[in-house]
N, C-alpha and C positions, 0 to 999 in steps of 0.2 A: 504494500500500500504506500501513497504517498508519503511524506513525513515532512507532516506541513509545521507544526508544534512541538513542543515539548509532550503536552497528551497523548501525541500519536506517536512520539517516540517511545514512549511508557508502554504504550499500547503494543504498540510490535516489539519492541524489550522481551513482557511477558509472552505474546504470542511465538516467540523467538523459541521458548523451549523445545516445542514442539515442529520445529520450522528446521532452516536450511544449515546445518550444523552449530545450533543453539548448544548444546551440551560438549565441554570441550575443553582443558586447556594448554594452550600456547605454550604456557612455562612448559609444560610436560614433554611438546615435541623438541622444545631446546635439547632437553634433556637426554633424547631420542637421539637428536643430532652428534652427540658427545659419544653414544653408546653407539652409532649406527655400522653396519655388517653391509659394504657398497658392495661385497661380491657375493651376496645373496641371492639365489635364484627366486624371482615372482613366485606368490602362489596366492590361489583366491578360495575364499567359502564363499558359497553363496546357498543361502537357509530360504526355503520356500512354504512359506507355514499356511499349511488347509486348516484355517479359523473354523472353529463349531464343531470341528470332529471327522474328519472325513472316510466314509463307508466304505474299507478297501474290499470290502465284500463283492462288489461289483466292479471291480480296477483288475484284481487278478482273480479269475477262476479256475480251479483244478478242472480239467478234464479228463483225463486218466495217467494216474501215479498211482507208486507202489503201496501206496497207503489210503486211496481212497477212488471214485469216481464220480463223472459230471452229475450220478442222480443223486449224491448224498448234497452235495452242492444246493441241489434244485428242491430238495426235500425241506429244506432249512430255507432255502431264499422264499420259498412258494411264491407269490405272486410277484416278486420283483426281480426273479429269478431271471437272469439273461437268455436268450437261447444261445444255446452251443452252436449253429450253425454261424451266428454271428460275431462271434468272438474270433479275435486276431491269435491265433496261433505262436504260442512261443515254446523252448524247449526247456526243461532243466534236466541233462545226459538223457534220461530215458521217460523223464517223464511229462507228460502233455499238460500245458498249462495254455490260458487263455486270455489277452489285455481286451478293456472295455473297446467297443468298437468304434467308439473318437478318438483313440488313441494311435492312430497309425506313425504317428511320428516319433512317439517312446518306443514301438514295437521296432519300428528300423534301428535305434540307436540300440536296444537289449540286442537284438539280430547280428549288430554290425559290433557286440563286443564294447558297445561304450556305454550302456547302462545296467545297471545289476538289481536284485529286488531283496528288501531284507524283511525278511517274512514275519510276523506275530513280534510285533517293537511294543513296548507299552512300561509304563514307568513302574520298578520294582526296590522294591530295601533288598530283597535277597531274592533267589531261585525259591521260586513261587509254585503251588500246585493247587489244584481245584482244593485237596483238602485243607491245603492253608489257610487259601481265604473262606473257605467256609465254619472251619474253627472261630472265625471273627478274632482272632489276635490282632489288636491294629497295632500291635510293636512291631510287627512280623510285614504290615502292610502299609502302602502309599495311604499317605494321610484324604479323606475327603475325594476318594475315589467318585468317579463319574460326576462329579462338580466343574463346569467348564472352567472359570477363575482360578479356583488351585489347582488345575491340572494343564493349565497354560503354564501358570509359574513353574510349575515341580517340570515341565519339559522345556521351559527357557533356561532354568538353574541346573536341573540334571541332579537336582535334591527332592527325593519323595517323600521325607519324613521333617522335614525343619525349616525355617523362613530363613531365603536368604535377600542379600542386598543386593547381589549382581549375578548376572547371570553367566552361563557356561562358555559364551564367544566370548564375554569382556573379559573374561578368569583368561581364557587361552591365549588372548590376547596380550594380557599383563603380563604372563608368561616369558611371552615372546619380546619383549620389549628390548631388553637387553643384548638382543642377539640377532636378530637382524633389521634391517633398514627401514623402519617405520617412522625416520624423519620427516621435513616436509612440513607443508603447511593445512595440511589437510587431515582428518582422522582417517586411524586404519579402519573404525567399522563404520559401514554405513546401511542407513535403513532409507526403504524407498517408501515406506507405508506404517509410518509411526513403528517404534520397536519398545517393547517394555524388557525387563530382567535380560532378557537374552544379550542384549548389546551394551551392559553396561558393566565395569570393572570397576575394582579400583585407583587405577591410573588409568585405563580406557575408557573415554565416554564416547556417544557413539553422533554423527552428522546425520541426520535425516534429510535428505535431497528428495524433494517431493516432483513429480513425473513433469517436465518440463524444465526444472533446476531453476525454480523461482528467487528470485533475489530478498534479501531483507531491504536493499538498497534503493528497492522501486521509487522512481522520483526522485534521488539523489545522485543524479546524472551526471552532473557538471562540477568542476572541483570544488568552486564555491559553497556549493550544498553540501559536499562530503565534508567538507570541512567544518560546517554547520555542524552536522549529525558526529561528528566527530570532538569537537569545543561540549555538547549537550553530553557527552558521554564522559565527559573527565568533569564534570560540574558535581561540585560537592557542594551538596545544600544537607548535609548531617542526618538525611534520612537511611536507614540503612536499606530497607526493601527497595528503593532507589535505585541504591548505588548497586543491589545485589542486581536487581534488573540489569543497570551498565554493564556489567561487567558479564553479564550471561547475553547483551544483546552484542557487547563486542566482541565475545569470540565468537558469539556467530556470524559474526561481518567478519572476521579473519577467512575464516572456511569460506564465506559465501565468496567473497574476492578471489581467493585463491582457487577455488572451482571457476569460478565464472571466467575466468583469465585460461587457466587448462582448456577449458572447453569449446575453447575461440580453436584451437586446433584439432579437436577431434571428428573423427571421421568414421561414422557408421556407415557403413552402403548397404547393409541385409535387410530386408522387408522382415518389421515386426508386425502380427496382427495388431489391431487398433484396439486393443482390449485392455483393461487393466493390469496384468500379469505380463501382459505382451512391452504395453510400454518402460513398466517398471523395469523386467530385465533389459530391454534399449536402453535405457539408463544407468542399470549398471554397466553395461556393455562399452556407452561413453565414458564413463569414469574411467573403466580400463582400458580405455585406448590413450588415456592421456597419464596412466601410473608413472612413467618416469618422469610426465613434468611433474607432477605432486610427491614424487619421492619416497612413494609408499613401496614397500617388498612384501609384506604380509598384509593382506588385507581381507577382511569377512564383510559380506553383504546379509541384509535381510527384508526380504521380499514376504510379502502379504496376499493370499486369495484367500476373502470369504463367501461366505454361504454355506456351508457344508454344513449346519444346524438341521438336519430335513428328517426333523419329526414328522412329515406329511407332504404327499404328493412327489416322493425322491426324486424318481426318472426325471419327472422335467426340471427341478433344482439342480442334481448330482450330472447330469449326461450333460448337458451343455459346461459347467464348470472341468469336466476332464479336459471336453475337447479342449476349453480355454488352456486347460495345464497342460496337456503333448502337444498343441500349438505352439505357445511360447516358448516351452524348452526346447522343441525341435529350431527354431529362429534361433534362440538362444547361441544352441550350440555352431551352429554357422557363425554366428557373430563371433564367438571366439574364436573359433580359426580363421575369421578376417584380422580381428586383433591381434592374433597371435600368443592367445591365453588357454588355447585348447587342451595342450598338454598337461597345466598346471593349474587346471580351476576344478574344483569338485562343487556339484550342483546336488542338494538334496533334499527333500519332503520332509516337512515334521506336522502335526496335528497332535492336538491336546489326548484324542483318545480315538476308538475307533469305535463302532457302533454295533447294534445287535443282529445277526444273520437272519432272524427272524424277524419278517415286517409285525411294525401296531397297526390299527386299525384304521388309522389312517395313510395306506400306502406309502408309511415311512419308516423310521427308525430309531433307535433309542439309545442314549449313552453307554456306550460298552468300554471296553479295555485295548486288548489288542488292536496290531493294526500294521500291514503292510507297507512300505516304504520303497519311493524310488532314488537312485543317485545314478548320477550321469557324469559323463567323462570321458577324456579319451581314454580309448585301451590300451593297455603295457602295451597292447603287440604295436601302438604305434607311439611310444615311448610315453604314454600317460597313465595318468596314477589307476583307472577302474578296471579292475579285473572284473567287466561284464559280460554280458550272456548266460548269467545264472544266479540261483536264489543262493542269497544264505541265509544261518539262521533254521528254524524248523519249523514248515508246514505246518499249523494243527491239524486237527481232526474237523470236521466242519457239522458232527451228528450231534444233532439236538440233545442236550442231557450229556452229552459224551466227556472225555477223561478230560479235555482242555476247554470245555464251557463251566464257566464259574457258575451257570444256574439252570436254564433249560432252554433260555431264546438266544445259544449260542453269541454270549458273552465270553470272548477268550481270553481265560488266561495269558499272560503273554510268556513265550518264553528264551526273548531276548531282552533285558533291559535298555532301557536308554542311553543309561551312562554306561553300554557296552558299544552304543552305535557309536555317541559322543569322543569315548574317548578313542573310537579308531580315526576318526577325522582328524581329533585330535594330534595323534602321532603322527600322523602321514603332514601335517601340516610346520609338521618342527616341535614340538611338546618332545622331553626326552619322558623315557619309560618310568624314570626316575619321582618324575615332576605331577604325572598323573593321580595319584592317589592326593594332592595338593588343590587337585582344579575336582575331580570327581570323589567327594569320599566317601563313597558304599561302594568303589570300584574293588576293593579287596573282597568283597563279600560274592564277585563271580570268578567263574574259575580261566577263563580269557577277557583283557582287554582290548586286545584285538581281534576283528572277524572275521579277516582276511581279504575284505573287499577291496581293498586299496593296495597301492602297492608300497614299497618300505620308502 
């Protein structure tokens, strides 16, 4: 907005937090610069969170494996049941598996070795079993299970049993500081769609670049005016929420300057869809075409799609929402091999929880546990980190009542944790093996923290 006033400086100050790398500071990349690692090879996260819960129930279907087939699937889905004819064909060694059929663009990259699936994810204190949770120990269990608020937190922090203050990027983050080249005038993490816990540390705080890379500076065009807005920012009138505003709207004009300036040189040419999810990664995609003018080496994004709440009426909420996710990540992945990021970016799904295999009565579904996961990448065989074309992790069972439904409408137990997916990213990313149990700490309590999806 303009910034005609002192008012309107206050005004966007505050709005700043939430705005174009409001949370942030400056001293800290000095800091960065002292410590920085210049022959550090790039590498990217980039977190794709399905807000509301999203139903993988319908994303991957068995259709003949050694453990189950397409009618035990169809028995449990009943009326929202896929058909098999239409389902995209994929393999894992022997056994037949099937992506939703908007997805053709995930199914090429799984096919082509750069996407992997990691079966039954869901936040755990420890290796969990139907009889666990049905003893109701909640020592033993994820605090506030099937609650969407605290099961966003407990899978932004990668803590299922305690409140934390930041979350699992800004921990990995903190980490890395010291050790390679996150100098620069710009944060390493960035969110394109607001980010809560996930992107926040205690020395990393995270830029939120909203889809277009809007200025805080609007209307301060000319040096005169920056100068203005800049004189209003060092004004000590003794108030403290004031001054805490200045100082929270100036580093967001540090970032926003220094993005805005990058950006005058970057160059996307890949057609993204015009969708939500489509534009946000084009926008990460520009950030990364301009990482060595910002001087970031380690950098995590985090992108937003919701809707996936669909207590009623799925198909038409859930089907159009896929196609939007194997659209954009299919662009996506193009865009980094015009950047040049293909090799060294890992792209993956996260969701609070997963939902019930068994529809309500309203042609929907309901808070469940488990829950299927995609990540993409290139594959080792073309020197990048995802060893894809196959599931890891363990299929459950999909029979109503059965040994991996916590009750009867095929609520699954999970039986990968979080902070078992968390901390493979983690490692592939630069975390030493050391430092894990620091950033995840129920990671002792499984017996690998790594899952082998990624490579060393």
């Amino acid at each position: 907005m303009p910034i005609r006033s002192r008012r309107d400086f206050i005004k966007a100050a505050i709005s700043s937090v939430g705005a174009v790398g409001a949370l942030g500071s400056l001293g800290k990349f000095g800091e960065m610069n002292a410590l920085a690692n210049s022959t550090a090879p790039y590498q990217a996260l980039v977190c794709i969170f399905l807000a509301g819960g999203n139903d993988s129930h319908n994303m991957v279907v068995p259709i003949a494996t050694a453990q189950q087939s397409y009618s035990v699937y169809a028995q449990g889905r009943q009326t929202l049941a896929l058909a098999q004819s239409a389902l995209l064909p994929i393999s894992n060694g022997s056994d037949a598996y099937g992506l939703h059929p908007n997805m053709p663009e995930i199914r090429n990259l799984y096919n082509n070795g750069n996407a992997a699936i990691l079966a039954n994810v869901g936040m755990l204190v420890q290796p969990t079993t139907k009889a666990i949770y049905q003893s109701n120990n909640q020592s033993l269990l994820p605090a506030q299970l099937f609650s969407h608020s605290d099961q966003v937190n407990q899978w932004q922090t990668a803590i299922p049993n305690a409140s934390a203050s930041t979350g699992w990027g800004g921990r990995v983050e903190d980490n890395l500081l010291s050790a390679f080249n996150q100098s620069a005038s710009f944060s390493p993490v960035t969110s394109t769609s607001g980010c809560g816990l996930f992107c926040t540390g205690e020395q990393t705080f995270a830029a939120t670049v909203p889809v277009g890379g809007a200025s805080l500076l609007d209307g301060a065009t000319t040096p005169s005016r920056l100068a203005a807005v800049q004189q209003l920012m060092t004004f000590d009138n003794g108030l403290q929420l004031v001054q805490a505003a200045n100082t929270v709207f100036n580093r967001g004009v540090g970032f926003s300057q220094a993005l805005t300036n990058a950006l005058k040189t970057a160059h996307v040419n890949t057609t993204f869809p015009a969708t939500s999810l489509g534009q946000q990664l084009l926008t990460v995609a520009q950030i990364m075409s301009v990482r060595n003018a910002l001087g970031i080496g380690r950098q995590v994004f985090f992108c937003q799609l919701g809707g996936f709440d669909t207590h009623g009426a799925q198909a038409g909420t859930q089907d159009p929402l896929l196609q939007q996710l194997s659209q954009a990540i299919g662009a996506f992945y193009l865009a980094l091999q015009e950047v040049g990021t293909d090799q060294n970016t890992v792209t993956f799904t996260a969701s609070e929880f997963g939902r019930t295999l068994q529809p309500n009565g309203n042609a929907g579904t309901d808070h469940a546990w488990g829950s299927h996961h995609l990540i993409v990448g290139s594959s080792t065989a073309k020197s990048g980190p995802v060893k894809g074309g196959q599931f890891y992790g363990q299929f459950p069972s999909l029979a109503l009542g059965g040994p991996d439904d916590a009750n009867t409408r095929g609520t699954l137990v999970p039986t990968t944790a979080v902070e078992q997916y968390a901390a493979t990213i983690a490692l592939w990313f630069g975390v030493s093996a050391a430092n894990i149990p620091s950033i995840f700490p129920n990671i002792g309590n499984f017996t690998a923290s790594s899952l082998g999806f990624l490579a060393p």
